[in-house]
KOLZA-495285 format. One record per residue (C-alpha): residue in one letter; x, y, z; residue number from 0. Coordinates in nm, 3 decimals, m for minus. Last residue first. Layout:
// KOLZA-495285
+---------+---------+---------+---------+-----+
: residuo :       u :       v :       w : num :
+---------+---------+---------+---------+-----+
:       a :       X :       Y :       Z : NUM :
...
+---------+---------+---------+---------+-----+
***
This chain:
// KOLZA-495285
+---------+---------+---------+---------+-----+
: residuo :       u :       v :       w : num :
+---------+---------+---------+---------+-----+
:       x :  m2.364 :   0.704 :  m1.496 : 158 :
:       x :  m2.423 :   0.333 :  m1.442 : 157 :
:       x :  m2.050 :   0.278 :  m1.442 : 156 :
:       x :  m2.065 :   0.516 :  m1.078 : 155 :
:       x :  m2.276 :   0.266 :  m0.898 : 154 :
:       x :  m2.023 :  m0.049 :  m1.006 : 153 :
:       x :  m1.723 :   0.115 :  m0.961 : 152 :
:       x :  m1.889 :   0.228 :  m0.587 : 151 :
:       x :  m1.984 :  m0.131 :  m0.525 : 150 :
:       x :  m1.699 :  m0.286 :  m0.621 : 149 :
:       x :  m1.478 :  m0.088 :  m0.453 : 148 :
:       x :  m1.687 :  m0.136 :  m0.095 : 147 :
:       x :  m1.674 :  m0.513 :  m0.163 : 146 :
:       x :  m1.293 :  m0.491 :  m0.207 : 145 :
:       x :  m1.218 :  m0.262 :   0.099 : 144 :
:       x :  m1.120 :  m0.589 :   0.283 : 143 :
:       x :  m0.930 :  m0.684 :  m0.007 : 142 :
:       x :  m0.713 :  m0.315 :  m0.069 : 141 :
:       x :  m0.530 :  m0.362 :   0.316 : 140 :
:       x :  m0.457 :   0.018 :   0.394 : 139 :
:       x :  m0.079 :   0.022 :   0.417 : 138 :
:       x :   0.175 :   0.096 :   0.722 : 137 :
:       x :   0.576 :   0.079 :   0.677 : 136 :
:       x :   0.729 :  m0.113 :   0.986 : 135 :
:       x :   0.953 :   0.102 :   1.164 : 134 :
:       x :   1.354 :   0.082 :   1.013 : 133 :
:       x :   1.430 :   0.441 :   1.078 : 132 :
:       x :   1.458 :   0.536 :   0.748 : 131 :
:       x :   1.140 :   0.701 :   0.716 : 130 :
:       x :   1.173 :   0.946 :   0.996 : 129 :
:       x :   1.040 :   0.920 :   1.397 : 128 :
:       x :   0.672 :   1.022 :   1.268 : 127 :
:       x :   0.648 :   0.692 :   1.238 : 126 :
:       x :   0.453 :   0.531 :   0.887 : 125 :
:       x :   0.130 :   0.637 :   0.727 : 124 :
:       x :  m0.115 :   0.462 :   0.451 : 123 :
:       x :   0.022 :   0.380 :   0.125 : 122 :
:       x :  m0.227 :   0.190 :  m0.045 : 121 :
:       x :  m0.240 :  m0.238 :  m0.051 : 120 :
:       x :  m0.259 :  m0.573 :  m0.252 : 119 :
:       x :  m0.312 :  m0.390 :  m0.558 : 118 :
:       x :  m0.210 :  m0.742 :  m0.800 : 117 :
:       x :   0.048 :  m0.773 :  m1.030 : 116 :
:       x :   0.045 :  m1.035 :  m1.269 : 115 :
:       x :   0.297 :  m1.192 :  m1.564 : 114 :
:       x :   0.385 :  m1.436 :  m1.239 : 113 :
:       x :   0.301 :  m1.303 :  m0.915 : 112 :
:       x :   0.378 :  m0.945 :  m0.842 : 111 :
:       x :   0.258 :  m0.780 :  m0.503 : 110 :
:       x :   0.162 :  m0.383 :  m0.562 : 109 :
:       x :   0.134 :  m0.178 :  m0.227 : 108 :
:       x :   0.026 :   0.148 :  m0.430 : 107 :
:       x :   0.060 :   0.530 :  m0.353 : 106 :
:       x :  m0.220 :   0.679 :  m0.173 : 105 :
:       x :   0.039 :   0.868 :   0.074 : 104 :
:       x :   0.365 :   0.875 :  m0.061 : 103 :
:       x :   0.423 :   1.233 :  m0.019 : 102 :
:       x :   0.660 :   1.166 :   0.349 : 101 :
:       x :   0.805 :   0.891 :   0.311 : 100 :
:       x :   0.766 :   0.483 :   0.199 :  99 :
:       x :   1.065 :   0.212 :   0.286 :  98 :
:       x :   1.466 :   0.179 :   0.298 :  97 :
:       x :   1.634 :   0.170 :   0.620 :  96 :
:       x :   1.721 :  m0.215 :   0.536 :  95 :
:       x :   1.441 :  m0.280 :   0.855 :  94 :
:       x :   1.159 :  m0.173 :   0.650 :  93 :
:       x :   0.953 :  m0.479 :   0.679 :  92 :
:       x :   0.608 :  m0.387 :   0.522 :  91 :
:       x :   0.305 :  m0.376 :   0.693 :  90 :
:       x :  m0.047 :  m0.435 :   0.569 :  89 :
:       x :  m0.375 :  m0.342 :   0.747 :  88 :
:       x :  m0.737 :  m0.427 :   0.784 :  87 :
:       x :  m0.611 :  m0.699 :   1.004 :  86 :
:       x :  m0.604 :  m0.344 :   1.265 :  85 :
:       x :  m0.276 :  m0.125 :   1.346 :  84 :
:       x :  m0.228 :   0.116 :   1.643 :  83 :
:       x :  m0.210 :  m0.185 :   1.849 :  82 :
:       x :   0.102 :  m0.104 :   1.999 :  81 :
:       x :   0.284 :  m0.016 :   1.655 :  80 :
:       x :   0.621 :  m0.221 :   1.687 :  79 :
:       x :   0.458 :  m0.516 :   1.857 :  78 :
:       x :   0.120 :  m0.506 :   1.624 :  77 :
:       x :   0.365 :  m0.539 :   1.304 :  76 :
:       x :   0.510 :  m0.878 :   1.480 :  75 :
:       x :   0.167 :  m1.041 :   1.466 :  74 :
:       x :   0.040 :  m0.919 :   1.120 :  73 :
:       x :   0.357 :  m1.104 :   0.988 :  72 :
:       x :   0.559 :  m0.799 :   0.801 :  71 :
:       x :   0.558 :  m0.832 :   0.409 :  70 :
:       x :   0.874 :  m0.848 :   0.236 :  69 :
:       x :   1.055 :  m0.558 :   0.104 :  68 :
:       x :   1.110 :  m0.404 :  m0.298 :  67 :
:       x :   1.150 :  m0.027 :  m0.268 :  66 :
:       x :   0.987 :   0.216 :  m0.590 :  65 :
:       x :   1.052 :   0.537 :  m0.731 :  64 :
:       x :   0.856 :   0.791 :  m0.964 :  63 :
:       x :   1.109 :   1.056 :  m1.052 :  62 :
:       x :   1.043 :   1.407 :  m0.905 :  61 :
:       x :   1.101 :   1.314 :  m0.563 :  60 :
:       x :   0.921 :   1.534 :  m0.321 :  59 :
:       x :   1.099 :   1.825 :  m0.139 :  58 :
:       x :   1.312 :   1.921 :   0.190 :  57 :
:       x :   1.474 :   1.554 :   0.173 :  56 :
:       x :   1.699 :   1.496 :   0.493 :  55 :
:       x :   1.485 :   1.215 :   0.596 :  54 :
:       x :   1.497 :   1.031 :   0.220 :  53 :
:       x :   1.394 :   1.006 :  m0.080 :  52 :
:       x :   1.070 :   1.239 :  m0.040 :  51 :
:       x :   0.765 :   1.107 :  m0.191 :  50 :
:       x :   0.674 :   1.055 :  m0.541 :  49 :
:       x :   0.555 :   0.711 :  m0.474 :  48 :
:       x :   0.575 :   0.323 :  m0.510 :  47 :
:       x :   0.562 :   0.025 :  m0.293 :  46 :
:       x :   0.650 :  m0.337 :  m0.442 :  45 :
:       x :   0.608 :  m0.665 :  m0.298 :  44 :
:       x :   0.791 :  m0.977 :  m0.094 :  43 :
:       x :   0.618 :  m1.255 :   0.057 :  42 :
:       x :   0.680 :  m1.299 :   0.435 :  41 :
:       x :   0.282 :  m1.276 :   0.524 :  40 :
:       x :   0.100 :  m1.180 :   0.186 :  39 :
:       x :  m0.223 :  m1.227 :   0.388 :  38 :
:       x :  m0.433 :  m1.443 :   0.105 :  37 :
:       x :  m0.764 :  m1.339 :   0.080 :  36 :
:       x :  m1.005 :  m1.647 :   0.119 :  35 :
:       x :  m1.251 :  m1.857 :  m0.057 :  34 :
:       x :  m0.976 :  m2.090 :  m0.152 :  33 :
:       x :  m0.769 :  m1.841 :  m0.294 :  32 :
:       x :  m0.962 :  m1.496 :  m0.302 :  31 :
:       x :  m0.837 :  m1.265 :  m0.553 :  30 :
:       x :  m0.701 :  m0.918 :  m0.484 :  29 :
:       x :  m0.790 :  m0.633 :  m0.734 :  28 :
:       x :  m0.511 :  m0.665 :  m1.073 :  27 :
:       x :  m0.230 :  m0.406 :  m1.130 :  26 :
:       x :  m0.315 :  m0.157 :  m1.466 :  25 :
:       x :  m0.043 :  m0.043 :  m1.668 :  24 :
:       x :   0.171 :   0.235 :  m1.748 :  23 :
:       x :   0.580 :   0.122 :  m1.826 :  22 :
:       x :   0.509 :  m0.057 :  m2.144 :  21 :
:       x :   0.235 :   0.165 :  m2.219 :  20 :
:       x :  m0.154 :   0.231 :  m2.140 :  19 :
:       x :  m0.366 :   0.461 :  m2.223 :  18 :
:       x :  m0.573 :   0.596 :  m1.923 :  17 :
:       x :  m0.943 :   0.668 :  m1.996 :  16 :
:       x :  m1.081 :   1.000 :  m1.930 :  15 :
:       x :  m1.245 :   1.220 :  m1.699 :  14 :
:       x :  m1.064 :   1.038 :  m1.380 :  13 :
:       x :  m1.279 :   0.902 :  m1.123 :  12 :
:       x :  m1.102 :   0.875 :  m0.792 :  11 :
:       x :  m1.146 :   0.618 :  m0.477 :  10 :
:       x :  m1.057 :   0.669 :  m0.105 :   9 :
:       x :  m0.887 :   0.474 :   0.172 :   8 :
:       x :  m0.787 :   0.491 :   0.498 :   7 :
:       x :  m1.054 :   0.335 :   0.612 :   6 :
:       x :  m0.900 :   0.343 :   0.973 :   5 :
:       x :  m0.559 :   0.485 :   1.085 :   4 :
:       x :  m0.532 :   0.417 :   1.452 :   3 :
:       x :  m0.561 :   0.546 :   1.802 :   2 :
:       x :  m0.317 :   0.415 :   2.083 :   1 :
:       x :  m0.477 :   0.324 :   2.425 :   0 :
+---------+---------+---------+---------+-----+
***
């Protein structure tokens, strides 16, 4: 039986506010449509990091940079990983050779809608086989975390 990544996920207070700019700003939490979280199946979104470019990379990059792919049906991802993922999980097609590497851990799965962009997920792990192997990029799903964000946000305001 293959083990997985679970709750891969963790929150940080920064001493001070962030200003914002033109090229810093904040993405949206998930919203329910309909009473549910959408999936993101087949829709197409952004991952960012200061990871290594590429296999041959020896160091991180030290330019933020970012791959546009769709989102990988829940059903196909569980082929390529062998049940190593849960529904608490987003994967990204990576099949152009392009995805997330090594350093990119904790970096943001953002899907833009609109003027919005909304945290739909957090860099989580990918094969150990190289990041440009094609294998399905792997991200901690942000909305079933959501009620575990709130509540810590919501605890730590207080103080």
């Amino acid at each position: 039986m293959a083990s997985t990544v679970v709750n891969d996920i963790s929150l940080i207070r920064l001493p001070a506010f962030v200003g914002f700019t033109d090229r810093i700003r904040a993405a949206s939490l998930p919203r329910r449509l309909n009473g549910q979280f959408p999936t993101y199946e087949s829709v197409r979104a952004f991952a960012s990091g200061w990871g290594r470019e590429s296999d041959a990379s020896d160091s991180v990059s030290p330019v933020l940079r970012y791959v546009e792919m769709p989102i990988m049906p829940y059903s196909v991802c569980r082929v390529y990983w062998s049940g190593a993922v849960s529904e608490k999980m987003i994967c990204m097609s990576t099949t152009s050779g392009k995805s997330t590497c090594h350093g990119d851990s904790g970096g943001p799965l953002v899907y833009k809608q609109g003027n919005s962009s909304y945290l739909i997920g957090s860099t989580s792990f990918g094969t150990s086989m190289g990041c440009q192997v094609g294998f399905p990029a792997v991200f901690t799903r942000i909305s079933s975390y959501l009620d575990w964000i709130l509540n810590h946000i919501i605890a730590h305001t207080k103080e």
